[in-house]
N, C-alpha and C positions, 0 to 999 in steps of 0.2 A: 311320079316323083322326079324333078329333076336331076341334070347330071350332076349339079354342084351339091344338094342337100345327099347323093348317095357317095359322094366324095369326102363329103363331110362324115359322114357316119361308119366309112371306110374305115378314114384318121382317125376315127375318136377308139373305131374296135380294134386298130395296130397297138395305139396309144395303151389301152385298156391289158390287152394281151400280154406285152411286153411288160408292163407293171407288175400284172399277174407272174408273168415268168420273175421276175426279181424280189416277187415275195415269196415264190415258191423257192430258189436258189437259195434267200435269207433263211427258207424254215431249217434247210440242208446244213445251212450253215452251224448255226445256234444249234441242230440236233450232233453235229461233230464235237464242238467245243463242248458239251455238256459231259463229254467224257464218259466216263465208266458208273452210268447209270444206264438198270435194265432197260432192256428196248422195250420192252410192254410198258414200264414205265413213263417211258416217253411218248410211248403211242397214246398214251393215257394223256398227257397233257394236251398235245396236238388235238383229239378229239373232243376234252371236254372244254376247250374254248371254240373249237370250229360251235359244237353243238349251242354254246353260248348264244354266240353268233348269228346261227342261224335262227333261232328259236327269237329272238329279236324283230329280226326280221321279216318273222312270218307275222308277231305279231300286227308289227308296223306295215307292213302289205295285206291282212289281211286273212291270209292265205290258212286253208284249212288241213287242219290235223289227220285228217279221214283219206285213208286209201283204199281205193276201192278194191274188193276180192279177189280180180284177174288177175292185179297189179302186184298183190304183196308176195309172191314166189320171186316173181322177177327182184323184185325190190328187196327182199333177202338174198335172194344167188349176188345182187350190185351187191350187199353189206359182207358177204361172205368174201368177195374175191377182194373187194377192196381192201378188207382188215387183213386178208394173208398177204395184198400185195405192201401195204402201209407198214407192216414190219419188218416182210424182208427188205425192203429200201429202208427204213432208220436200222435196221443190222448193216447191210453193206454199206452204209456211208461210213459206219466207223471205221471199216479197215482199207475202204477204195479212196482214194483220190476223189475229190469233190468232181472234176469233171468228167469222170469215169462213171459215177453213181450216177450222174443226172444221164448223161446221155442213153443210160442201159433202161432209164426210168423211162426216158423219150423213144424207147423200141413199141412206146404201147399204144400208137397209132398204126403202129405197122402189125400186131399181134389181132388190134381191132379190124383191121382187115379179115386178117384169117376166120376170127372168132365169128364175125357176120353169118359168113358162110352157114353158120350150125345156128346161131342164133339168130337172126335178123331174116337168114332166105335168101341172100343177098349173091348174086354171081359175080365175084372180081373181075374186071379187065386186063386185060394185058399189061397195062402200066402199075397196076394194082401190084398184078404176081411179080412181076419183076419187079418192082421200087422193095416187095416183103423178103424175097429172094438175097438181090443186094444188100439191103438193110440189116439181115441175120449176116450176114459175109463180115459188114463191119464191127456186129455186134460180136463176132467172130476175135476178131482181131484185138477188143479192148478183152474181152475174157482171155485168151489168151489157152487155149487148151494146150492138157500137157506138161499144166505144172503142179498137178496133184491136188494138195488139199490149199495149195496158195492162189488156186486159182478161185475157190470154193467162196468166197464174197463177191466176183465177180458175174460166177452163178446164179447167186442167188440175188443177187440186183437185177440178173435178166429176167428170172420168175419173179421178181416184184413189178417187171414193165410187164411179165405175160399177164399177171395177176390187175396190173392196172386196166390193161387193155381190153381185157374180158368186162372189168365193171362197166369201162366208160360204153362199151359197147348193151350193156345192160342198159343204161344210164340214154341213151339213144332210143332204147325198145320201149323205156317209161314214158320218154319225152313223146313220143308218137302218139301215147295213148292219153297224154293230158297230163302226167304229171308235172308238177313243179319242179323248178330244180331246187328250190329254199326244204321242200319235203323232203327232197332225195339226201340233200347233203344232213339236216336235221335226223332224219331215220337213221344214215350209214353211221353217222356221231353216236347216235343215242344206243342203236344196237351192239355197235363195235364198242362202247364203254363197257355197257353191260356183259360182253363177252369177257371181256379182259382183266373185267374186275377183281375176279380171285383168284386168277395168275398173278395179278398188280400185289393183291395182299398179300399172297404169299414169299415173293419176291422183291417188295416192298425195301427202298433202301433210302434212308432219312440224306435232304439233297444242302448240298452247301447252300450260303446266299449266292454265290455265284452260280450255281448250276440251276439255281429258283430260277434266276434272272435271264440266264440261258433260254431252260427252257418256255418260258412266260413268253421272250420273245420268241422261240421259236412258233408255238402256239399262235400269236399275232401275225405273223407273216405269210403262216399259213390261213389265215382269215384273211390276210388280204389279198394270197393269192385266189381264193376260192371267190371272193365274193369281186373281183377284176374280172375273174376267165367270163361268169355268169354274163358282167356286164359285158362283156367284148363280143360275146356270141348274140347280144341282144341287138349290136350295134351292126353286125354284118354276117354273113354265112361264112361257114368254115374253110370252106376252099378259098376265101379269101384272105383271109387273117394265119388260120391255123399255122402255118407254116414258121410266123414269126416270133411261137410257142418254143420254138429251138435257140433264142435267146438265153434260156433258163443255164443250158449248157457254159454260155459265152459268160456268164453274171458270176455262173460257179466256178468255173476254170479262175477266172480274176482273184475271186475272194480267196481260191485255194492258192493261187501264185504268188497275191499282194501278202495275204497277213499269213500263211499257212506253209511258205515256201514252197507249194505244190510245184509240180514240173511234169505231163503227162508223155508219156515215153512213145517214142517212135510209133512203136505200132497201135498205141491207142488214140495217136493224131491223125492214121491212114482209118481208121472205126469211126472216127469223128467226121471223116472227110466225106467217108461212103455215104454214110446216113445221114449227113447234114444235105448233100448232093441228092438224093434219095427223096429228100421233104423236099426238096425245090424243086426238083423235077416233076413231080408227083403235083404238086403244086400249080405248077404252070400248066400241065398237062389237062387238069381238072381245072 
């Protein structure tokens, strides 16, 4: 393959990334503005249009329903951690600052680190341990310990990124063995509805037109961040792209400053700075 066609397909998987990061940021968004509707109930929208989505997809690729025996423990532990990580990130966005929520969300390639270890086999390196070391120090600084129960959505934003990082780390162990990711992301949708179902019912709370329209869009964005990231990792390997996944941060801070009058405070910009520095260096390193 030439150097021009692996340049080409570089730009197209930054291109791709970065998109994905700004539909992810949009889904952040629209799930803030939707207000004081349950988080299961939102979890609920978000997944029953990912699963839309995907089920589209698979049929338009092709791609078969059937997992194979090995596969489906793994493939439930990814639907398990993903759904506990998918609600605590739509709970901490309502009380954190948009760029506080994403960046504790983006602690879950450094969590995928760790998790290797136990899942995967995998022996970190030196750049590894230290970029996960620093990484919690900044993740340190946006939670902010020590401030009791005010700190408590900050918390649990971080165990939505450990809870991310554990799936996507799953998500890695499937890929290895054949699966698809149109399967993975269709299964976590279709499991995680079914899960949430009659929490949903029971905590069911009838939604404005504005809060439909919220979350519809949030739901959409989160489709198109899911089905960008897919394309962007087709278009290059991760240690090339991944890094410009911390846009998502940059899209949110914006939307939270421009329409939301956000303002992230001193010490959650020195959190931002560690763990932005942390993906770059890690980055380059690899």
């Amino acid at each position: 393959m030439s150097e021009q066609i692996v340049n080409d397909k570089r730009l197209k998987g930054i291109i791709s990334i970065m998109i994905s990061a700004a539909g992810f940021a949009g889904m952040s968004f629209f799930v803030k503005l939707s207000g004081k509707v349950p988080v299961i109930e939102k979890a609920m929208f978000r997944n029953v249009i990912a699963l839309v989505v995907a089920y589209i997809i698979m049929r338009r690729e092709g791609v078969s329903f059937y997992v194979e025996k090995e596969n489906r423990l793994p493939l439930f532990l990814r639907c398990l951690f993903g759904t506990v990580g998918l609600i605590c990130n739509f709970w901490a966005i309502g009380y954190l600052k948009l760029g506080d929520s994403s960046i504790l969300q983006k602690m879950a390639p450094f969590f995928s680190i760790v998790m290797s270890i136990f899942i995967l086999q995998e022996k970190p390196n030196l750049t590894s341990i230290v970029s996960v070391l620093v990484a919690l120090l900044g993740a340190a600084f946006v939670v902010k310990p020590g401030q009791g129960l005010l700190g408590l959505p900050a918390l649990v934003g971080l165990l939505g990124g450990f809870c991310a990082g554990t799936a996507f780390t799953f998500v890695r162990k499937l890929g290895t063995h054949g699966v698809r990711g149109a399967q993975i992301v269709f299964y976590f949708s279709f499991i995680s509805s079914i899960a949430l179902l009659p929490i949903c019912f029971l905590q069911f709370k009838p939604l404005s037109p504005e809060q439909l329209l919220f979350l519809t869009g949030a739901g959409l964005c989160a489709a198109v961040g899911q089905i960008f990231v897919t394309r962007a990792y087709s278009y290059a390997p991760a240690k090339e792209i991944s890094v410009f996944d911390y846009s998502q941060v940059i899209f949110s801070a914006i939307l939270g400053f421009v329409i939301l009058g956000e303002l992230p405070d001193i010490y959650s910009l020195i959190g931002y700075a560690l763990i932005f520095s942390m993906a770059i260096w890690k980055w380059k390193k690899d």
